[in-house]
N, C-alpha and C positions, 0 to 999 in steps of 0.2 A: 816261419812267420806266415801265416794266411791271411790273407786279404781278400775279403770276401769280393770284392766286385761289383756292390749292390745293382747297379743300371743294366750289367748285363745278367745277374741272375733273377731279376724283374719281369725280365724279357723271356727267360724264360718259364717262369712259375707262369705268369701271365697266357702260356703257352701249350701249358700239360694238358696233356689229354686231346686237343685237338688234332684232327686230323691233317694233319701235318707233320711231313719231314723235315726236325730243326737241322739245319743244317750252320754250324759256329766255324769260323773262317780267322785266317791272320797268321804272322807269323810265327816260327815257333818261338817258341817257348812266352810267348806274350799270356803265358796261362791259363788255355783250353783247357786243359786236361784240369787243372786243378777249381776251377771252375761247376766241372762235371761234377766232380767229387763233393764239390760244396753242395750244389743240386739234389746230388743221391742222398744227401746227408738229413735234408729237407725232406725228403720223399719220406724218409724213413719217419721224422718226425712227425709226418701227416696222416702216420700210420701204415706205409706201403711195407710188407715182408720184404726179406732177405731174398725170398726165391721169386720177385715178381721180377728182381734186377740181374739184369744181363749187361757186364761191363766189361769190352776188350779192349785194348790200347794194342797196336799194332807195331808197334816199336819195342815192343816186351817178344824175347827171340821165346817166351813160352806162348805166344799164339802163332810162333810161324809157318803154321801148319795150317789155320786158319786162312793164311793168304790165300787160298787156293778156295772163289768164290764157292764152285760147289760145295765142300766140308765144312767151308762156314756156314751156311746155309740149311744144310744136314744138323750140323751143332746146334744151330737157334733152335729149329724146329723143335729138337728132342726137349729142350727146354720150358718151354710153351705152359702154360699152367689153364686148365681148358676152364674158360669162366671167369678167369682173373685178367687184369691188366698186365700186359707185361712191358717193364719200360727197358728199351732195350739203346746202348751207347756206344757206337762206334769209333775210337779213338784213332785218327790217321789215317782213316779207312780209305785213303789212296793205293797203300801201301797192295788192297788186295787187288787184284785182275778182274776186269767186269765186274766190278764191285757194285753200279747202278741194279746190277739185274737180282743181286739179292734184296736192296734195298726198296727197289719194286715190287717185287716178292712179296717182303714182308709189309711192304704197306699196304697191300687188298686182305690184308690177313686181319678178322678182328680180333679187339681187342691187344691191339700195337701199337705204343709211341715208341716213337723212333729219335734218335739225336745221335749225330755222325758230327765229325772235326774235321778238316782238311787245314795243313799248311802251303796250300798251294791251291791257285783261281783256275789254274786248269781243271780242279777235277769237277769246275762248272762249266765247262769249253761247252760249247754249243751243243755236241755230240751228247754226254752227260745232262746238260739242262731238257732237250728234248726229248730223254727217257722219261725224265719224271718233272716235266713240264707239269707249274700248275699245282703241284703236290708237296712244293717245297717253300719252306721259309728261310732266307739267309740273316746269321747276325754276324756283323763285322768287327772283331775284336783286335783291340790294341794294347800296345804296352799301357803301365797305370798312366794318367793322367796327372796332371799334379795337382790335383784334389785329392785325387787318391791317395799319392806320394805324402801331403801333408798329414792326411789323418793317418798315414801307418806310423807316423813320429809319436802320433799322441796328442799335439800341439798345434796349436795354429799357428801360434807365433813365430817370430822370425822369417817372415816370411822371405827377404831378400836374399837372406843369408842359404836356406832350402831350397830357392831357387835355380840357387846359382849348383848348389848341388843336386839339383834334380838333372841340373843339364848335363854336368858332367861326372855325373856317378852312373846314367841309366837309367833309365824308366822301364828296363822289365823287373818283373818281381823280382825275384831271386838274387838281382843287384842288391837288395837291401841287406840281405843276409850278410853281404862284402862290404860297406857301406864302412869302415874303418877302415880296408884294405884295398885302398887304388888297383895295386898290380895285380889281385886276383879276378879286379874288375876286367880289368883291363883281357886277360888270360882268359876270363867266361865270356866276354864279347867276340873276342878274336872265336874264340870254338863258336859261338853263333853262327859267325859269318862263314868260317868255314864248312860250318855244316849245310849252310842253307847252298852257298855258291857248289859244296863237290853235292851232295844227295839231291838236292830240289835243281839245278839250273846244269851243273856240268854232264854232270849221268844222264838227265832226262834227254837233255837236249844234245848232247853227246859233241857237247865243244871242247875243242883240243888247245886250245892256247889259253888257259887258264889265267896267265901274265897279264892278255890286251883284257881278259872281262875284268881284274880289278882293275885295272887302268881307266875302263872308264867310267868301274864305279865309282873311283878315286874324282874321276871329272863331275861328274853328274854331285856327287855328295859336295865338292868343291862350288856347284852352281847352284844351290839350293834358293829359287825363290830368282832366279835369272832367264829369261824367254830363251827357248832351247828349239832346237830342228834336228831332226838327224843328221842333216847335212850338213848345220853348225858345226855338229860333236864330231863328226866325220873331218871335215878339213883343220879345226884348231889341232883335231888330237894328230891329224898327218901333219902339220905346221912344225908342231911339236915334237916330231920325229917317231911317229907311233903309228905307223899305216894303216888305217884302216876304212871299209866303203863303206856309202850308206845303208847296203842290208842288213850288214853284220852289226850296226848299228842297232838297228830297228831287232834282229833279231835277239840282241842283247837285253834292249830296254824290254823289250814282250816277256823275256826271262825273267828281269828283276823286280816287275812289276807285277807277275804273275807268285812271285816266293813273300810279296808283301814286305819287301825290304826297302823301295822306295814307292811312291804315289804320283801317279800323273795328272794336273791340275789343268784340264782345257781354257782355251779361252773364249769368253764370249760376249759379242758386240750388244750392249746395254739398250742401245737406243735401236739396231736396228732385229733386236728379241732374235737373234741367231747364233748358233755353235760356228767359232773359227776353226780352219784345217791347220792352223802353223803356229809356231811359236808357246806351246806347252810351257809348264814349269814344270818342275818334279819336285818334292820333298820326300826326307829321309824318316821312313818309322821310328828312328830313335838318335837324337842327338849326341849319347853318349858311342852310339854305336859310328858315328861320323867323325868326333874324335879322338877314336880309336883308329881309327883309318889313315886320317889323314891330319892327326892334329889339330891343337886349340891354340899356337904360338899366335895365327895371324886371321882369330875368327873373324866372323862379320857377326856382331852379335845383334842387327838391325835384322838380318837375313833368318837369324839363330831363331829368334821371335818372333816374325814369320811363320817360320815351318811350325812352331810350337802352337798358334794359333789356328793354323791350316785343320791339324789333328786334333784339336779339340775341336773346332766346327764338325769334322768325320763325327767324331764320339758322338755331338749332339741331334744326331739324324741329319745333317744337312748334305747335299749333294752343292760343291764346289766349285766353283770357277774363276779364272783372275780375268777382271771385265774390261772392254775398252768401252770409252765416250770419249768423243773427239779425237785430238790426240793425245789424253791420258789414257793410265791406266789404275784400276781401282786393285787393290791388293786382293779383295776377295769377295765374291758375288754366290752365298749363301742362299741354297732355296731349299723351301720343304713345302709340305700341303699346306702350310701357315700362310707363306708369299714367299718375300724378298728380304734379304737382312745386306747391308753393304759394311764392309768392313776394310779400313786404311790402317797399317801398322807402323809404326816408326816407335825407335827405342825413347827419341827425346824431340820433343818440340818445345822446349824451354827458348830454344832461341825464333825469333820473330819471325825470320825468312822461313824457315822451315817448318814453324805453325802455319804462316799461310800458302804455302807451296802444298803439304796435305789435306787442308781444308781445301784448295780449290779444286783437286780432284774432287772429291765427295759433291761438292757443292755442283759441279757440271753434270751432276745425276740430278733429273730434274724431277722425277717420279717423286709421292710424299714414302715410301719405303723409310726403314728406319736406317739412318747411319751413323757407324760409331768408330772412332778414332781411338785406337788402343796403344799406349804408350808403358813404360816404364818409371815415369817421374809420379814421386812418392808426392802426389796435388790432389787436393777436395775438385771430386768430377765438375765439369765444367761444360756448358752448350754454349756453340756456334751457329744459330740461325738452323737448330733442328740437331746439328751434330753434336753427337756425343763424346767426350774428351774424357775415356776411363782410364783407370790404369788397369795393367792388362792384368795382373798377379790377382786382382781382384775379381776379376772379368772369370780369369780361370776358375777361380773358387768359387762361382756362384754367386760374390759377395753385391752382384749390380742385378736391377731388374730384368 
């Protein structure tokens, strides 16, 4: 099944031929690579030849020869088509050594578009960003969406029911293809995770107690959507009989947040326009992949919804944060070049305390910014003195202004 991805191959058509290196980001298997393919497929369509495209995937053991920047570098060149465009795609391209210095290379070279994939934020670590500072565009990609999810069914309909299996089947592609079969679900997630934790975080970063890093991914996946410290995770998971200090802390979350397996939500003080240093949240890139880990016996499905929202705010260009005013705290503080968007999630406000207990968060934001109250209860949208009271399933589909 393909799924085209329309938002993110937008991003890119929007993009050819400019002088710029795309650079497409996230984790694996969130469908880079097939992405790519859809792209090339398009190029073709637009009329582009067979020989203008240069396409490696680096995880295929027939380029591993190409690891070794010089040779690949050697290989492009020979390729080159003198007078034509040549659109040239590097799949993983972490994988090669000095890999910046061919992609430097090839961009003072005319008549080059370029487009590289990384499943890892290190191979933009500062080091890399200041090679080709300035010359590069990043798009951040996620598992499908559940916009997505609903139109690969065909259907719009049922939405409660797709919901609830969006959560718990998966949202990378390739889950769909398993989508009658839990355990093999189950069986392709566990191989995600282990691949990202032994190739992207254990090897790179050469940790030996493989046990304590799921332990607190096990924690962290367990606090999705809960204000966190290192030093928090540090003393509950030593309370808890699991030793560990707060570097090895800090050095873990830099890892998993680096592999795109979880996300770090800062906090920031509304009224006095400032970034806080403490009390983060994190959410998990994939639900299904959380209860895989750690079980769905005793979710929090107010939390579940949450995270679910978080990552669709990602998807839609916003940069995120969970806001303090006073002594509340607003669930999500959404900004882009547009303004300010405020966002409260809760699963039910059908009962009265708890309709006004999230309204008066919101409401202590005194800016006119728009804020919306995203719920679960199956009710015709509803305003509170400017707040908006949607449901969320609809929210996600686009179905609200």
């Amino acid at each position: 099944m393909i799924i085209q991805r329309k938002e993110y191959l937008d991003k890119l058509i929007a993009l050819k031929d400019k002088k710029l290196i795309k650079i497409v980001t996230g984790i694996r298997r969130c469908g880079k690579s097939t992405l790519l393919e859809i792209y090339q497929e398009w190029l073709k369509e637009q009329g582009v030849s067979d020989d203008q495209i240069i396409s490696i995937n680096f995880e295929n053991l027939d380029y591993e020869e190409l690891t070794d920047y010089k040779k690949l570098y050697a290989y492009l060149k020979e390729r080159m088509v003198k007078g034509k465009m040549k659109y040239i795609f590097l799949d993983e391209v972490h994988h090669v050594i000095d890999f910046p210095k061919v992609v430097d290379s090839l961009y003072i070279q005319k008549n080059v578009d370029m487009y590289i994939t990384g499943s890892n934020a290190y191979m933009l670590s500062s080091e890399i960003a200041t090679l080709i500072s300035g010359r590069y565009v990043q798009i951040e990609m996620l598992p499908l969406s559940f916009k997505e999810y609903m139109e690969s069914t065909g259907s719009m309909a049922d939405r409660g029911i797709k919901f609830t299996e969006y959560l718990q089947r998966s949202s990378f592609p390739y889950a769909l293809e398993l989508k009658d079969q839990p355990n093999e679900i189950q069986d392709y997630l566990e191989g995600i995770y282990n691949t990202i934790v032994v190739k992207d975080i254990v090897n790179r970063k050469k940790i030996s107690d493989t046990m304590m890093l799921r332990s607190l991914l096990r924690f962290v996946f367990d606090n999705i959507g809960n204000p966190l410290s290192s030093k928090k995770i540090a003393d509950t998971m030593t309370s808890d009989g699991r030793k560990i200090d707060t570097k090895t802390v800090e050095k873990y979350l830099s890892a998993l947040t680096e592999s795109y397996i979880i996300y770090q939500a800062k906090r920031y003080n509304i009224k006095g326009k400032q970034y806080l240093k403490t009390l983060e949240k994190y959410y998990v890139v994939d639900i299904g992949l959380r209860f895989m880990l750690i079980g769905s016996q005793q979710a929090d499905m107010g939390r579940v919804l949450e995270n679910v929202v978080y990552l669709e705010l990602l998807r839609r260009g916003y940069e995120v944060y969970v806001g303090k005013v006073d002594e509340y705290e607003v669930d999500f503080v959404a900004q882009n070049s547009k303004g300010t968007t405020y966002f409260q999630v809760a699963l039910t406000v059908r009962d009265e305390k708890t309709l006004e207990r999230e309204l008066r968060v919101l409401e202590a934001v005194k800016d006119h910014y728009p804020k919306y109250l995203l719920t679960l209860d199956d009710d015709p949208e509803v305003q509170y003195n400017g707040i908006r009271c949607v449901n969320a399933r609809d929210w996600l589909l686009g179905l609200t202004d």
